[in-house]
C-alpha positions in Angstrom: 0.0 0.0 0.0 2.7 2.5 1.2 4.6 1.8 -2.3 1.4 2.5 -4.4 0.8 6.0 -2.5 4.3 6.5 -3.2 4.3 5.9 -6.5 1.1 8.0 -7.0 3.1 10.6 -5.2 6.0 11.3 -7.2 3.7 11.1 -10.7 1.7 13.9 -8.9 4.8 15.7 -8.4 6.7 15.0 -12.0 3.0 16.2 -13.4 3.5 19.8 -11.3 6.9 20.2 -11.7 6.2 20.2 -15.6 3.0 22.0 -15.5 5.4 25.1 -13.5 8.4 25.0 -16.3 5.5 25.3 -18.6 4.1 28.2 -17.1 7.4 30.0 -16.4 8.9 29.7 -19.9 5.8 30.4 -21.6 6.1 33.7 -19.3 9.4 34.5 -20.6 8.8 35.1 -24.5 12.4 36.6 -25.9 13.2 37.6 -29.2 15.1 34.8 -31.5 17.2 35.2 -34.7 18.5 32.4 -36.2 22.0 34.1 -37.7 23.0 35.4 -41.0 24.5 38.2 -43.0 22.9 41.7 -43.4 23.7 44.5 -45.5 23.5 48.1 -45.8 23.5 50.8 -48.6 25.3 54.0 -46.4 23.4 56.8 -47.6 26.8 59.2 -46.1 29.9 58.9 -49.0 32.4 60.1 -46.1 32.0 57.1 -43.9 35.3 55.3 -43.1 33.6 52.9 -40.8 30.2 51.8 -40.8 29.0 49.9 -37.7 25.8 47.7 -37.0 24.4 47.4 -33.6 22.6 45.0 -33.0 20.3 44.2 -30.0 17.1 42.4 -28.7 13.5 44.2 -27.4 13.6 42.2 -23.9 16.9 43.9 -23.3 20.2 41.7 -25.2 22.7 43.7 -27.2 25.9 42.0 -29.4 28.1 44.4 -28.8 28.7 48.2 -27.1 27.9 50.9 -29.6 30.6 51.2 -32.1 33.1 49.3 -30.4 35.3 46.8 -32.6 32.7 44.1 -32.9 30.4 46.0 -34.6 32.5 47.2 -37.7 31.1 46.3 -40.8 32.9 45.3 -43.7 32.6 47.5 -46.9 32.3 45.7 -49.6 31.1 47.3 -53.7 30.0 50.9 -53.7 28.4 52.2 -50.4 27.3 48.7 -49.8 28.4 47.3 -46.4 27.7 43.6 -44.8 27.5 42.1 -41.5 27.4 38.8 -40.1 25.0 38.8 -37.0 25.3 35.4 -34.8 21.8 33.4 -34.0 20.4 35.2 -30.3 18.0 36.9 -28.9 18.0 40.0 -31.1 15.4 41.5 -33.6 16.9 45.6 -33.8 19.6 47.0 -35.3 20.9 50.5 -35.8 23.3 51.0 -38.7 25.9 54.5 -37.7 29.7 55.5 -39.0 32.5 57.1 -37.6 31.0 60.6 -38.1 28.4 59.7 -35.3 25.6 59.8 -37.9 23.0 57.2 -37.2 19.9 55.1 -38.6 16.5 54.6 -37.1 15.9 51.3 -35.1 15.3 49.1 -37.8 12.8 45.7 -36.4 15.1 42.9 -37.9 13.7 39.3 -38.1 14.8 35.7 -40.1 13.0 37.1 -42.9 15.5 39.8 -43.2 19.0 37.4 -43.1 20.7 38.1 -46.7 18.7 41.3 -47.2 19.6 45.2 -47.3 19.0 48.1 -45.6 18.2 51.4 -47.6 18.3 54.6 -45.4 16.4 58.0 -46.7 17.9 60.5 -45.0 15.3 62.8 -46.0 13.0 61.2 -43.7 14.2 61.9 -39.7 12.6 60.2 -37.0 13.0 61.3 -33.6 16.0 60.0 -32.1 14.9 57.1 -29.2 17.3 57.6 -26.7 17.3 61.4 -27.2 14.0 63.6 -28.0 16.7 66.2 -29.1 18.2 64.7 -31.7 17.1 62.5 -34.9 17.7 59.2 -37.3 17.1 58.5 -40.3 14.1 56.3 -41.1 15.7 52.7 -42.7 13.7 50.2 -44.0 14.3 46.9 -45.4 14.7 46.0 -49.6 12.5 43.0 -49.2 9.7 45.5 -47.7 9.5 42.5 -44.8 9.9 45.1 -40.9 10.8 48.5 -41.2 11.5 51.2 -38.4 10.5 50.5 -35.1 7.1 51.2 -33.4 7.4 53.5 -30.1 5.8 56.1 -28.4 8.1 59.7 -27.5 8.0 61.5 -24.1 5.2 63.5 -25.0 3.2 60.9 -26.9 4.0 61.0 -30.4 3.5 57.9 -32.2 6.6 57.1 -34.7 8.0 54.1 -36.8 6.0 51.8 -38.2 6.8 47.9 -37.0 6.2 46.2 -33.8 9.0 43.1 -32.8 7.1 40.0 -32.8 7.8 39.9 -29.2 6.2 43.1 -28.2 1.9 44.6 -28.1 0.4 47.6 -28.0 -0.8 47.2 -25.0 2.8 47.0 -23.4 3.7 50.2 -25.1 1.3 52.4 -23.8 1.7 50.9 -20.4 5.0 51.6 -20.2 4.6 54.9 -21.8 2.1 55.9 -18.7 4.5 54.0 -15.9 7.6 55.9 -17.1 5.8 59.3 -17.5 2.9 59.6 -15.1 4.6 61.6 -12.3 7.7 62.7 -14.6 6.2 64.5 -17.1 2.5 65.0 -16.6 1.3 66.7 -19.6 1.7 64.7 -22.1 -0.1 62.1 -20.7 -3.9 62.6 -20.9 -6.7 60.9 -22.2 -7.0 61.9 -25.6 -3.1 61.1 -25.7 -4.0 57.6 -24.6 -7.3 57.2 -26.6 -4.8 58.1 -29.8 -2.0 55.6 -29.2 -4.1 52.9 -28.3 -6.1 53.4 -31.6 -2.9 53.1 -33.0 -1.2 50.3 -31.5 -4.5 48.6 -32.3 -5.3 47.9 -28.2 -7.6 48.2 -26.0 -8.1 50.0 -22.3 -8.5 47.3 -21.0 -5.5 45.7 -22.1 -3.5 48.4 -21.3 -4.7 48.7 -17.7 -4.1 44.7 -17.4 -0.4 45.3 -18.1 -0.1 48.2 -15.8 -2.0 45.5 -12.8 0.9 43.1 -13.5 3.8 45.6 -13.0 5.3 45.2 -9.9 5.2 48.4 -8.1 3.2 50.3 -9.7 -0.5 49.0 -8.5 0.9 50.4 -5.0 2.9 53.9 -5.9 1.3 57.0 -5.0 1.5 60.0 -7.4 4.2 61.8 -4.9 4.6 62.3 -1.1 1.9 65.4 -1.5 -0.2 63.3 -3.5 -1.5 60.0 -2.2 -3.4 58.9 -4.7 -2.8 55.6 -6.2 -1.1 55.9 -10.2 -3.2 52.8 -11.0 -6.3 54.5 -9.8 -5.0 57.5 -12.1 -4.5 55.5 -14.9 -7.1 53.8 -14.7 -9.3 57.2 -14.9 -7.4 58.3 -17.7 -7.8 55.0 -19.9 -12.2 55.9 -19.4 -11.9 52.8 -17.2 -12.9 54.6 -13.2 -16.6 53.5 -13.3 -15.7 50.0 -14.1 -12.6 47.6 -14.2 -9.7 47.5 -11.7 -9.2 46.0 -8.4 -7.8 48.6 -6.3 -9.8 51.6 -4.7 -11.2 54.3 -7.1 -10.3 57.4 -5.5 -9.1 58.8 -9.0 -8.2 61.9 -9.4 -8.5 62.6 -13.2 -6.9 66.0 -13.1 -3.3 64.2 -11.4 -1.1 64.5 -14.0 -0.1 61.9 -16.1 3.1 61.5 -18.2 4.2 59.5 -21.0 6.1 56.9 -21.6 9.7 55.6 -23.5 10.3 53.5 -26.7 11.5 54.7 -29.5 10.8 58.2 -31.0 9.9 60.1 -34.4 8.9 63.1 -35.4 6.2 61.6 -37.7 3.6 62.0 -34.5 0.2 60.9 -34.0 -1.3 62.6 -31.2 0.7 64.5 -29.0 0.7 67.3 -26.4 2.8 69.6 -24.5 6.3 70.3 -25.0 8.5 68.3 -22.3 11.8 66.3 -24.5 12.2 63.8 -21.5 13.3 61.0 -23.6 13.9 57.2 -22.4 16.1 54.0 -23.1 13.2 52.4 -24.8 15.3 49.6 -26.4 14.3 47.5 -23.6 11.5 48.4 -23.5 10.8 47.6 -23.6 9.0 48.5 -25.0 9.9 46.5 -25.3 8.8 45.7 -24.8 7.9 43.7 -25.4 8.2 42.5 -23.4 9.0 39.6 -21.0 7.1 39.1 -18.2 8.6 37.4 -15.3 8.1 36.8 -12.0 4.6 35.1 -11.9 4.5 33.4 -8.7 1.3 31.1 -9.4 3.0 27.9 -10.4 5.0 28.0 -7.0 1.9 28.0 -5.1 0.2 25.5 -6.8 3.5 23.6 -6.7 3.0 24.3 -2.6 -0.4 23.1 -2.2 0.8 19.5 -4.3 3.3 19.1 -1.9 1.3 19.7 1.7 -1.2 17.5 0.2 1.0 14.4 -1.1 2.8 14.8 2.6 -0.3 14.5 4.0 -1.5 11.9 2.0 1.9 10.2 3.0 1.3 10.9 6.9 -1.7 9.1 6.8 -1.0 6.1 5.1 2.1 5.7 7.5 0.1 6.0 10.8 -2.5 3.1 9.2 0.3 1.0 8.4 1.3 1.4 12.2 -1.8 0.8 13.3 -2.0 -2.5 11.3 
């Protein structure tokens, strides 16, 4: 008898213990690029060295910008290649030794053997600096093209989301990093605009915002207790409805914006703040990995207590007999 509930026990067990991997990885969604050569047409005829940085939405990076690993290597004309190792990228940024730069470029397998053409007619706001700007590369093939983010004061710019990355992460993080920094550009027509655009939903966006860890419990400032969830949450049209925490909103808190990348072809925008934010990992991007789900553990618990109770039992019967 003892070996039976044994045996029973450590299926149970092998059962949870795969059911929490599960869980966890599928929680972990990174960006994956198999490896291959790219190439770029350098719009600048003084380059010496062109370079190709090349990094991942949930936060890897190759190499440090323009450092010896990232030199390309010029081959006919203006045309330059690179060979890019398989990992856990899906961005690159093509620059030269002048310091002039291209747009975040969304880079997949689709794109291994083609090349980048960059229009340097066409700047984009510069996502790691509202003050300065790229220009807008895109892909021969037509397959990705410059990266979808949101500026400090909501403008909507480039074009392609990573496969890794939503809309409704984007606009989350775009009210978590600007809420109490820079209030006026985040209000609800701002919101109501990129989430049109990133083709989400309040809803959606307010989820995201639930699952971050701190900020459900963060008040708008020492002055200001109310809750930036409960702010949000007024912003995104959602106070009469959705949301677990109290709804002491105050809709007139300010709100600010978020991070990702940046362009000056804008959707809707407002005010005039140039806070601008390391998006690349963004976060957004994004996109976005979200870890730290504590629900398998728990279950995993509960098993356990149970199966050692289980155990207890059959013991003090066999005793007994």
């Amino acid at each position: 008898m003892a070996k039976k509930i044994l045996s029973v026990l450590i299926a149970v067990l092998m059962v949870a213990s795969m059911a929490t991997v599960a869980i966890t990885t599928a929680s972990a969604a990174e960006p994956s690029f198999s490896g291959g050569t790219v190439y770029w047409e350098c719009p600048w005829d003084v380059a010496k060295i062109a370079y190709c940085h090349v990094y991942g939405s949930a936060g890897a990076e190759l190499n440090a910008w323009q450092t010896k690993g990232e030199k390309m290597t010029k081959g006919d004309g203006n045309t330059w290649s690179y060979e890019i190792p398989a990992g856990p990228y899906d961005q690159v940024i093509f620059s030269i030794d002048t310091g002039a730069q291209t747009f975040d470029l969304v880079m997949t397998d689709d794109n291994i053997g083609d090349t980048a053409i960059t229009d340097t007619n066409t700047m984009i706001e510069n996502p790691m600096d509202s003050n300065k700007t790229a220009a807008k590369t895109t892909w021969k093939s037509g397959k990705n093209g410059p990266h979808l983010g949101i500026t400090s004061i909501g403008n909507l710019v480039g074009e392609t989301l990573c496969p890794t990355e939503s809309g409704a992460t984007m606009v989350a993080n775009y009210i978590k990093n600007y809420l109490t920094v820079n209030p006026d550009s985040v209000t609800e027509e701002v919101l109501a605009g990129l989430i049109e655009a990133t083709g989400t939903t309040a809803e959606a966006v307010y989820a995201e915002l639930e699952a971050m860890e701190e900020f459900p419990t963060l008040p708008m400032s020492e002055e200001d207790p109310t809750l930036q969830i409960d702010v949000a949450r007024q912003l995104l049209g959602l106070d009469s409805g959705s949301g677990d925490n109290n709804s002491s909103n105050s809709g007139d808190n300010n709100n600010s914006g978020d991070n990702n990348n940046s362009g000056n072809n804008s959707s809707t925008g407002s005010t005039s703040s140039n806070r601008s934010n390391t998006s690349k990992t963004s976060t957004t991007s994004s996109g976005t990995t979200t870890t730290g789900d504590s629900t398998p553990f728990v279950v995993l618990a509960i098993v356990l207590v149970a199966a050692l109770g289980v155990a207890v039992v059959a013991a003090k019967k066999k005793v007994a007999e």
